[in-house]
C-alpha positions as CSV (number, residue, x, y, z in Angstrom):
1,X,-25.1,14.3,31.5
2,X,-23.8,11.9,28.7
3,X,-24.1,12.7,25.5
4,X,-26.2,10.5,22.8
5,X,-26.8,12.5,20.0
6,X,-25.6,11.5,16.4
7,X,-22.2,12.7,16.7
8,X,-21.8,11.0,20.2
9,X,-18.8,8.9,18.6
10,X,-18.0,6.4,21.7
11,X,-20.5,3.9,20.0
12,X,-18.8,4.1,16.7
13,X,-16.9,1.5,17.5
14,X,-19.1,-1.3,18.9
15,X,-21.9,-0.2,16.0
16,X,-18.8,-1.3,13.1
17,X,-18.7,-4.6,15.5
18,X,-22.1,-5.4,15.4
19,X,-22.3,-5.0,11.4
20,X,-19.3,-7.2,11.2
21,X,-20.7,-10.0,13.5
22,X,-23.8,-9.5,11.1
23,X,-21.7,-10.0,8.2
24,X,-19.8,-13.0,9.5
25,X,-23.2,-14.3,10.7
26,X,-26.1,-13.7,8.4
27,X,-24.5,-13.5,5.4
28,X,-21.3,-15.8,5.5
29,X,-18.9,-13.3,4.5
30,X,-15.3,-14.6,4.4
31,X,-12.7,-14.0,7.1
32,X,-10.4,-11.8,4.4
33,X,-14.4,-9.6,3.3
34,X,-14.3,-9.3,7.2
35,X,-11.2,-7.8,7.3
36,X,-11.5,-5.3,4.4
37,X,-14.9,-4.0,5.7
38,X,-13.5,-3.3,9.1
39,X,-10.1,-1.6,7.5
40,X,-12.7,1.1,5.5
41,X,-15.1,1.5,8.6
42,X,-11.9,2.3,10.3
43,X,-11.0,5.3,7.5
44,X,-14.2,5.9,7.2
45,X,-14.6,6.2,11.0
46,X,-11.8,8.5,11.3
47,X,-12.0,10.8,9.1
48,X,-16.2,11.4,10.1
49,X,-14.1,11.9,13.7
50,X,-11.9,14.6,12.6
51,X,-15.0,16.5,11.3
52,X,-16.4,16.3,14.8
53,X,-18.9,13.8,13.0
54,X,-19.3,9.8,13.6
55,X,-20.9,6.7,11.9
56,X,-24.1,6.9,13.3
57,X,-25.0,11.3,12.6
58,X,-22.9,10.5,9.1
59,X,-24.7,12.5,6.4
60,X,-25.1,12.7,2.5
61,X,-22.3,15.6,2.8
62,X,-19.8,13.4,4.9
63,X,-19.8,10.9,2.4
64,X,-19.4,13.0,0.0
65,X,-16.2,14.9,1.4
66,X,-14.8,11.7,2.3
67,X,-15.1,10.4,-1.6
68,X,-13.5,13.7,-2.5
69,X,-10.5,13.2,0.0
70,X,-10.1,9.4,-1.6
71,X,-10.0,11.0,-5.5
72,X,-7.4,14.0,-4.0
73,X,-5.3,11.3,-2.3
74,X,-4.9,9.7,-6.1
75,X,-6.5,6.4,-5.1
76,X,-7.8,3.8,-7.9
77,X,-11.8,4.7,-8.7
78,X,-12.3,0.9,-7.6
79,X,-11.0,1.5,-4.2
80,X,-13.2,4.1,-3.9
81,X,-16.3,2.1,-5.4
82,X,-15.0,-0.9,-3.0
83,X,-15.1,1.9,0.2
84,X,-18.5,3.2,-0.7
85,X,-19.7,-0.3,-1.2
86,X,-18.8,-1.0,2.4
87,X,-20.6,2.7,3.9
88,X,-23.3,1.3,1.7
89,X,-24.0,-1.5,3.5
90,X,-23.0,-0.4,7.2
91,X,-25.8,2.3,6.5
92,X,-28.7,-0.2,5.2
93,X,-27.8,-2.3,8.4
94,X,-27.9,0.4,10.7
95,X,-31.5,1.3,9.4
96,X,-32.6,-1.7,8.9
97,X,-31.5,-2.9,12.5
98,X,-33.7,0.4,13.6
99,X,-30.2,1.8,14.9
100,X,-30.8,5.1,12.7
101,X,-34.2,7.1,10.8
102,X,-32.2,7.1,7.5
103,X,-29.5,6.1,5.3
104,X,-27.5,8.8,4.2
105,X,-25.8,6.4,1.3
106,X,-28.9,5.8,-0.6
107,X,-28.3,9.1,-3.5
108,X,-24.8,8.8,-3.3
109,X,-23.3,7.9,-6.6
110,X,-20.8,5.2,-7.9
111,X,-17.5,6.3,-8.8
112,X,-17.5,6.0,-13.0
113,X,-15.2,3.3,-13.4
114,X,-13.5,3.2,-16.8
115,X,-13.4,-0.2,-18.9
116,X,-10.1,-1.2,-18.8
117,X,-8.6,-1.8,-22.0
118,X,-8.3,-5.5,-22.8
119,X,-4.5,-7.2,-22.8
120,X,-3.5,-7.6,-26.4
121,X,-1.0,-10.0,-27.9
122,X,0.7,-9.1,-31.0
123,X,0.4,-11.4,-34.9
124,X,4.1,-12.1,-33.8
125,X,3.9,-13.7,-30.8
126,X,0.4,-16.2,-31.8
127,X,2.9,-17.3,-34.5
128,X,5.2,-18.0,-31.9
129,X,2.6,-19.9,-30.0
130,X,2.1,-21.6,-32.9
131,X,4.9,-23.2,-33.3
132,X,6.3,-24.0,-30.0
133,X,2.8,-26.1,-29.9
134,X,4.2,-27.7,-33.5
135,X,7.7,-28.3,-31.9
136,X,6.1,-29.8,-28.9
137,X,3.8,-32.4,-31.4
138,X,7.2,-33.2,-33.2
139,X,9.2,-34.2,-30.3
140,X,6.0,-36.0,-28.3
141,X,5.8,-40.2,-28.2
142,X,3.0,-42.2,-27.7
143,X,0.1,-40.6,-25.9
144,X,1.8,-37.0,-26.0
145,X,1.1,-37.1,-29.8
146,X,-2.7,-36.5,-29.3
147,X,-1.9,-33.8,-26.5
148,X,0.6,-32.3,-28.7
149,X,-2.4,-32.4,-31.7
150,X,-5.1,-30.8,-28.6
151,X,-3.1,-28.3,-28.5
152,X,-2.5,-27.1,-31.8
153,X,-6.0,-27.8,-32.5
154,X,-7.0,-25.6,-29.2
155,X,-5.0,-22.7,-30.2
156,X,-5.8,-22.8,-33.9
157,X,-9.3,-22.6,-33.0
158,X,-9.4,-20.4,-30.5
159,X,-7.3,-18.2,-32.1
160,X,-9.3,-18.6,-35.4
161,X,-13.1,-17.6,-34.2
162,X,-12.1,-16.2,-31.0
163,X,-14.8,-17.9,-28.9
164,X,-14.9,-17.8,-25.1
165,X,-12.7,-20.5,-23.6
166,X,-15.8,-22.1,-21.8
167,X,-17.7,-22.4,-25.3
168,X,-14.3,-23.7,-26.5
169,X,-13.1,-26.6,-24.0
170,X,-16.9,-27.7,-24.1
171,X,-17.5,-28.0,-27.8
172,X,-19.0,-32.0,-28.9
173,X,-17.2,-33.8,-31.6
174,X,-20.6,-33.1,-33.1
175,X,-20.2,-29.7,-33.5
176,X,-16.7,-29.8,-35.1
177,X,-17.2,-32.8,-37.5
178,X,-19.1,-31.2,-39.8
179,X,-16.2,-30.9,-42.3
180,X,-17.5,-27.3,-43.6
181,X,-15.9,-24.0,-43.4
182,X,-18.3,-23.2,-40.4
183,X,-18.3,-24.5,-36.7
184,X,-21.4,-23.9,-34.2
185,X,-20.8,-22.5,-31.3
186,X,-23.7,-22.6,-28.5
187,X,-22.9,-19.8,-26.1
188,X,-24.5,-17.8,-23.4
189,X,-27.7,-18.2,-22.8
190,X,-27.7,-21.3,-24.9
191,X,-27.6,-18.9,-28.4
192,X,-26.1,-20.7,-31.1
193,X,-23.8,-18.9,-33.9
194,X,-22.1,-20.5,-36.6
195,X,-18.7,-18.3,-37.0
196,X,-16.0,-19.0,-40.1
197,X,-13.4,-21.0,-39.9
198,X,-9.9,-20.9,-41.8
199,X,-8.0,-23.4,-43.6
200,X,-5.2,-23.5,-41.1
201,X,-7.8,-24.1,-38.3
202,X,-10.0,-26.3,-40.2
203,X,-7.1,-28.6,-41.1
204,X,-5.5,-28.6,-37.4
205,X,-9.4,-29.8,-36.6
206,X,-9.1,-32.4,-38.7
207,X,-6.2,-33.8,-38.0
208,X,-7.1,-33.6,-34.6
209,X,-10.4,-35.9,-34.8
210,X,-8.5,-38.3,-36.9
211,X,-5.8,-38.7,-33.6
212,X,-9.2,-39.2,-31.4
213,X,-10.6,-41.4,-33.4
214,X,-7.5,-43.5,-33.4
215,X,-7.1,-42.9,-29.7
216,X,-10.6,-42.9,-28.2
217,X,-12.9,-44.1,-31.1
218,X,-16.1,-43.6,-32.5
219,X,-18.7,-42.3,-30.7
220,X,-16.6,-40.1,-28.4
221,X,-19.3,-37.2,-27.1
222,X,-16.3,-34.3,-26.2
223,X,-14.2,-32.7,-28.9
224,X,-11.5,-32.4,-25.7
225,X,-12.4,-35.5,-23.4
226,X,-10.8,-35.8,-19.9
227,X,-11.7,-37.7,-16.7
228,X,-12.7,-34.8,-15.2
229,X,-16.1,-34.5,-13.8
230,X,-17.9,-32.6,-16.7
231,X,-16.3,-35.2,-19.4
232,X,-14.3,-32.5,-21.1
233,X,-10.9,-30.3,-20.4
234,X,-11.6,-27.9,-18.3
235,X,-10.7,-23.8,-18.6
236,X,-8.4,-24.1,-16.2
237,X,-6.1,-26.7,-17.3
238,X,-6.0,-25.5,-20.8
239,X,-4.7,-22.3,-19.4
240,X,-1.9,-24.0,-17.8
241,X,-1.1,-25.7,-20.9
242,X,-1.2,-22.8,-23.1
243,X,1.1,-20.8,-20.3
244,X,3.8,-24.1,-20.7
245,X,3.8,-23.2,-24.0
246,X,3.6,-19.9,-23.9
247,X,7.1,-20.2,-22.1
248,X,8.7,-22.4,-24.7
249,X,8.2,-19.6,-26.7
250,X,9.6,-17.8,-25.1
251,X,6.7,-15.2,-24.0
252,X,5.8,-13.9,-20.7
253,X,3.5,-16.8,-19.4
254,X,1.7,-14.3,-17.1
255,X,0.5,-12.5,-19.7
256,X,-0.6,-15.1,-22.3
257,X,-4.2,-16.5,-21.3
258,X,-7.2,-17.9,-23.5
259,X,-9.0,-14.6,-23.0
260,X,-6.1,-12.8,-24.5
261,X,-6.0,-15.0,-27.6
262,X,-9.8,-14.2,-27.6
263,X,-9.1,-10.0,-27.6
264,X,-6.2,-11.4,-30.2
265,X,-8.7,-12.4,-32.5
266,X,-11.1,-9.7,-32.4
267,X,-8.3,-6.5,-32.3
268,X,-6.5,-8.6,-35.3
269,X,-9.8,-8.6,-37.5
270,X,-10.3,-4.5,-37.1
271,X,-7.1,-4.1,-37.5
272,X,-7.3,-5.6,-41.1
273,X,-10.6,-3.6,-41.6
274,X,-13.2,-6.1,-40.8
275,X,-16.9,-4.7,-40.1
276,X,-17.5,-3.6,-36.5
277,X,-20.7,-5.6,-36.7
278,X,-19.5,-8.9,-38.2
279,X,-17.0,-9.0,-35.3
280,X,-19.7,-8.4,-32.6
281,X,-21.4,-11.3,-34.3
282,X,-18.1,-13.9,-34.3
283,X,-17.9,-13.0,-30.5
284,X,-21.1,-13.9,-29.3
285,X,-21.7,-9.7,-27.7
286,X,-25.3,-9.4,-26.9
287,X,-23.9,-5.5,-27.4
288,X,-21.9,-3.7,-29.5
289,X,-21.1,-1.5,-26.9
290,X,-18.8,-4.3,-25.5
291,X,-17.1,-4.6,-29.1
292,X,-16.0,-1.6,-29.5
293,X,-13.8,-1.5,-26.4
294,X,-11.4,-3.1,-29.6
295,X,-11.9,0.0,-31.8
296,X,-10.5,1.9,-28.6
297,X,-7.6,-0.2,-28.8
298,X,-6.8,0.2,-32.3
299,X,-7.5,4.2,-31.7
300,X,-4.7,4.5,-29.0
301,X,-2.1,2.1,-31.6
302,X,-3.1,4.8,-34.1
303,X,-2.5,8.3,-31.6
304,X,0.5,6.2,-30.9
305,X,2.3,5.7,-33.9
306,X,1.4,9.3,-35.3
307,X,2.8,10.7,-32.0
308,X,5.8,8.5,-32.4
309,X,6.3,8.8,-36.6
310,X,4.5,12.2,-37.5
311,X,6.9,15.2,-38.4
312,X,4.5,17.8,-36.8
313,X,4.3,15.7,-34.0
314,X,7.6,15.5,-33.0
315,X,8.5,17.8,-30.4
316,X,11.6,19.9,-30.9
């Protein structure tokens, strides 16, 4: 008599199939998606088999063992988010197909993933920045001059409120003109903030809109124009631009991005004992939770140095 009871695993393999084809199908999941949900079904598969157990007669316990196995094998907490995500979803389509009475995924918990730490670039190497942007003006000739001037004016402002790149590449020439020590920025949600700007920034600005003026003329809508299909320089080509310069200075291009310059701005202002809530202001956070993943930063540069400076820390 054949078996077809829930650990009956000789179906296993044609039920991963059929969520596949589902995924592929129904909900247009790429060909790499494909391949990743069929490599965790797989594990998934065979470690249920070693425990005389399969896909279909899975339970709350199973899952639970096999997330234990992945956090004693050392793997990342998002592989193991990614390879729950996956039994998730093979579960809801195997009940919701009528192909099992329950989902054995539906109380199992999430993985806590820790926030990682933002990438940080040191006083030393914006000034750096700086000036292989100023070098680059310098030497430019004819329409390089304004690019050169962009640039400096990009970074100066970024660098100076610490906006979001998309609220930065996007900003109108009406916005920026206003010739005060303030600049509005609309960001998410279509919130507007008015953050501070410095001298240094305010006359890069400046000097800036007079180039555009010269080159484009009045009336220009963009702060950045391009022929690009929104009117204005998009995130992405600034970031190649800023990584070109970030190699004439002599940095690690990989690791120099807007959103770096961005965590630059806000770990630089605590660091100097600006208010936690000020900050959260010049950043646009709907939270200050998501602010003081900085003050984290500046805690670790603190255990650091003490570990590294301290007497009574030094080990013997």
């Amino acid at each position: 008599m054949k078996n077809s009871g829930p650990n009956d695993t000789r179906g296993d393999g044609r039920l991963a199939e059929r969520f596949l084809e589902m995924m592929a199908a129904e909900r247009g999941a790429a060909k790499n998606t494909i391949a990743a949900y069929g490599r965790d079904l797989e594990d998934y598969r065979v470690f249920l088999q070693a425990r005389n157990g399969s896909l279909k007669g899975a339970t709350p316990g199973h899952i639970r063992e096999y997330l234990a196995a992945i956090e004693a094998k050392k793997m990342a907490r998002s592989t193991a988010a990614r390879k729950l995500s996956s039994i998730r979803q093979f579960h809801r389509f195997l009940l919701g197909d009528g192909l099992s009475q329950e989902n054995p995924a539906i109380s199992i918990e999430s993985p806590r993933l820790g926030r990682p730490l933002p990438k940080l670039i040191s006083e030393n190497n914006v000034a750096l920045l700086l000036a292989a942007a100023r070098i680059r003006t310098e030497q430019a000739k004819g329409k390089s001059v304004l690019k050169g001037r962009r640039m400096i004016c990009l970074l100066e402002l970024l660098y100076a409120t610490g906006m979001r790149v998309s609220e930065l590449v996007s900003l109108s020439v009406r916005a920026a003109a206003t010739g005060g020590d303030f600049i509005a920025i609309k960001g998410k949600g279509g919130r507007e903030r008015l953050v501070p700007l410095s001298s240094t920034a305010r006359r890069a600005l400046d000097d800036y809109l007079r180039q555009l003026a010269e080159v484009a003329g009045v009336g220009a809508k963009w702060l950045f124009p391009s022929f690009g299909a929104g009117g204005h320089l998009t995130r992405q080509h600034f970031a190649l631009e800023l990584k070109a310069v970030a190699l004439e200075a002599g940095l690690d291009g990989k690791r120099i991005s807007p959103h770096v310059l961005r965590h630059g701005f806000a770990s630089h202002l605590l660091a100097g004992g600006a208010d936690l809530r000020a900050v959260q202001q010049m950043l646009g956070h709907a939270d200050i939770s998501t602010t003081q993943i900085y003050t984290h930063v500046q805690q670790d540069r603190l255990r650091a140095a003490v570990e590294s400076h301290h007497p009574l820390a030094k080990k013997s």
